[in-house]
C-alpha positions in Angstrom: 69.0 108.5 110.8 67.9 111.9 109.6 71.1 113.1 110.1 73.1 110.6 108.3 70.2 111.1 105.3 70.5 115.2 105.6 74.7 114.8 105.3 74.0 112.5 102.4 72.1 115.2 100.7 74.1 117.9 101.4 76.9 116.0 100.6 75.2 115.8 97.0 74.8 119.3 96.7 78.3 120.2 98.0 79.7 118.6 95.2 76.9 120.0 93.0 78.2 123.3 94.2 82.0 122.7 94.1 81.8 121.2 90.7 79.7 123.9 89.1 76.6 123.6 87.3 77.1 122.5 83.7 74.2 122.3 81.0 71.5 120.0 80.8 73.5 116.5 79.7 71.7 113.6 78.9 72.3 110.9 81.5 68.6 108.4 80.8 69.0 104.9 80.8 70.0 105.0 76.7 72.9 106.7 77.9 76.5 104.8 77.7 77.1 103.6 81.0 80.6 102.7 82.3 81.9 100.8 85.3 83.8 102.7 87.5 85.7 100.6 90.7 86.8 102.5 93.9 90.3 103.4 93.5 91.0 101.2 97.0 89.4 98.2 95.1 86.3 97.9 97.8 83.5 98.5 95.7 82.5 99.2 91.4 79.3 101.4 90.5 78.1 102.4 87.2 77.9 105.5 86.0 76.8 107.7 82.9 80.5 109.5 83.3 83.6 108.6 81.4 86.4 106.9 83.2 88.2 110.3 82.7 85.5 112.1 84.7 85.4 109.9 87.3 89.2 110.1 87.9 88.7 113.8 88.0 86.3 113.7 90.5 88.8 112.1 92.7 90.4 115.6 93.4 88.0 116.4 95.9 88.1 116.8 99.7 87.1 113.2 100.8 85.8 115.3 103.7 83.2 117.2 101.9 80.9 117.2 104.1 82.4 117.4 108.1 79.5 114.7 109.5 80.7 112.0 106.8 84.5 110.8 107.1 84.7 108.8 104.0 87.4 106.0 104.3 90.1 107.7 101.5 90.7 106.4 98.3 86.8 105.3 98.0 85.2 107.7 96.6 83.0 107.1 93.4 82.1 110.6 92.0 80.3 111.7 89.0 78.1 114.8 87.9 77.1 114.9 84.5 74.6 118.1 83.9 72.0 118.5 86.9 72.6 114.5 88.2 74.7 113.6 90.8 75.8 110.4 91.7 78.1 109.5 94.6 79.3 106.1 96.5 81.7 105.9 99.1 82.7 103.5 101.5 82.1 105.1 105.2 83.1 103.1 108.2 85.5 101.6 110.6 87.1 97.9 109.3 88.3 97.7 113.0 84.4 98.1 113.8 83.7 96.0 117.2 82.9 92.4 117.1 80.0 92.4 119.0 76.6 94.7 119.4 74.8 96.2 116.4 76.7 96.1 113.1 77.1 99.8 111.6 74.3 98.9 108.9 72.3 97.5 111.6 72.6 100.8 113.6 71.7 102.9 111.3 68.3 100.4 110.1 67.5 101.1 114.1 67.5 104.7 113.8 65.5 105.2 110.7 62.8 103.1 112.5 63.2 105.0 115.6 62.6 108.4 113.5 59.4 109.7 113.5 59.9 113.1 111.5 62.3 111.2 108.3 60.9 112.0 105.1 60.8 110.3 101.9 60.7 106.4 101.4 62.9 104.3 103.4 62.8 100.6 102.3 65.3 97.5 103.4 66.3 95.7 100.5 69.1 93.9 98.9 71.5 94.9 96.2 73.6 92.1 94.3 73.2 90.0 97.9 74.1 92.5 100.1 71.8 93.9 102.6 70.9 97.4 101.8 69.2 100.6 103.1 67.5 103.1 100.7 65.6 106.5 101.2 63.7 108.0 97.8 62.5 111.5 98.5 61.0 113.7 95.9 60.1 117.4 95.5 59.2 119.4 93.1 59.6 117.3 90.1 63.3 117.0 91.8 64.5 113.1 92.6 66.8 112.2 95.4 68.1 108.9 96.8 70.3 107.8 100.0 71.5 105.1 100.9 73.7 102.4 102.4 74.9 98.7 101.5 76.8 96.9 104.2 80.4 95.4 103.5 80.8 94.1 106.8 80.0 94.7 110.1 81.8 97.9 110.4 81.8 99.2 106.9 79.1 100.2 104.4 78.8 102.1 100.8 77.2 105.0 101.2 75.4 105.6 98.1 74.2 109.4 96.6 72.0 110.2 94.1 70.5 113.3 92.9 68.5 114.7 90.4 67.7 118.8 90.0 64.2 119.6 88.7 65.6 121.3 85.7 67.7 118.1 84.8 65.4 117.8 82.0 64.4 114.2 82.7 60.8 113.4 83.8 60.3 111.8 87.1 60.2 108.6 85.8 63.1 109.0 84.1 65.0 109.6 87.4 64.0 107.2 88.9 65.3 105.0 86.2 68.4 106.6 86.4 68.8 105.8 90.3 67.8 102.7 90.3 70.5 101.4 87.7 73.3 103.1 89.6 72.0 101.1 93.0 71.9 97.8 91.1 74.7 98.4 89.7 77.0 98.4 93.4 78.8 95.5 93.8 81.5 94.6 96.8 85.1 93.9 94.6 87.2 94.0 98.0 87.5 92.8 101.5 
């Protein structure tokens, strides 16, 4: 589990790093939000990014990180300032029909992990079963985690906050929180 969580992260700050750092930008819960789908159809987030930066955010490697093979054309991207925000769909729709489910799998891992850090807490988002992992530092907010689709396919969801984002703790927090609740399954 750690090692899915540590990809997730630097996943989040490979983009961070490939994008450039931009000044601060306002992305707190006052900020227009807009729904941005999957271009494969699988899954919609929310976002503080225009539909124009999202689609820009496309152009990256799907591969950004070599541990995470994210299924192409499901990548949700957007940076705006120090906050990072990132769902993908990561799995295998040919997944095996019997034995632990991928979401499962990784649930049995986290508990099996004696050394992960941060929060990890099952939960549901919009009625799917979901996996989350809040770790802070340093006045600095950061958030994996994974909703399941089906057995063999889950969103892998990304969020980070740099400490000089501008935005207090709380207000990160807020921030990751709507862009979890905001996942929904579109596709099949």
């Amino acid at each position: 589990m750690r090692a899915v969580l540590s990809a997730g992260m630097a996943c989040a700050l490979s983009v961070l790093a490939f994008a450039g750092v931009s000044a601060r930008a306002g992305a707190a819960s006052g900020d227009t939000w807009t729904l941005a789908p999957s271009a494969n159809g699988m899954f919609s987030v929310e976002t503080p990014c225009t539909e124009a930066e999202v689609v820009g955010f496309r152009s990256l490697p799907d591969e950004m990180v070599p541990e995470l093979k994210f299924i192409p054309g499901s990548r949700v991207v957007c940076r705006r300032g120090q906050v990072i925000l990132v769902a993908a769909e990561v799995g295998d729709p040919d997944y095996p029909k019997t034995g632990l489910s991928v979401f499962d799998s990784i649930v049995e891992q986290a508990k099996g992990d004696k050394t992960a850090e941060g929060t990890p807490t099952i939960t549901t988002l919009n009625g799917r079963r979901a996996f989350v992992n809040r770790q802070g530092k340093d006045a600095m907010l950061a958030q994996t985690g994974f909703v399941e689709i089906d057995r063999g396919r889950i969103i892998m969801l990304i969020a980070g906050v740099q400490a000089d984002s501008g935005l207090s703790v709380k207000d990160q927090g807020a921030l990751i929180d709507r862009f979890y609740s905001s996942v929904k399954v579109t596709g099949k």
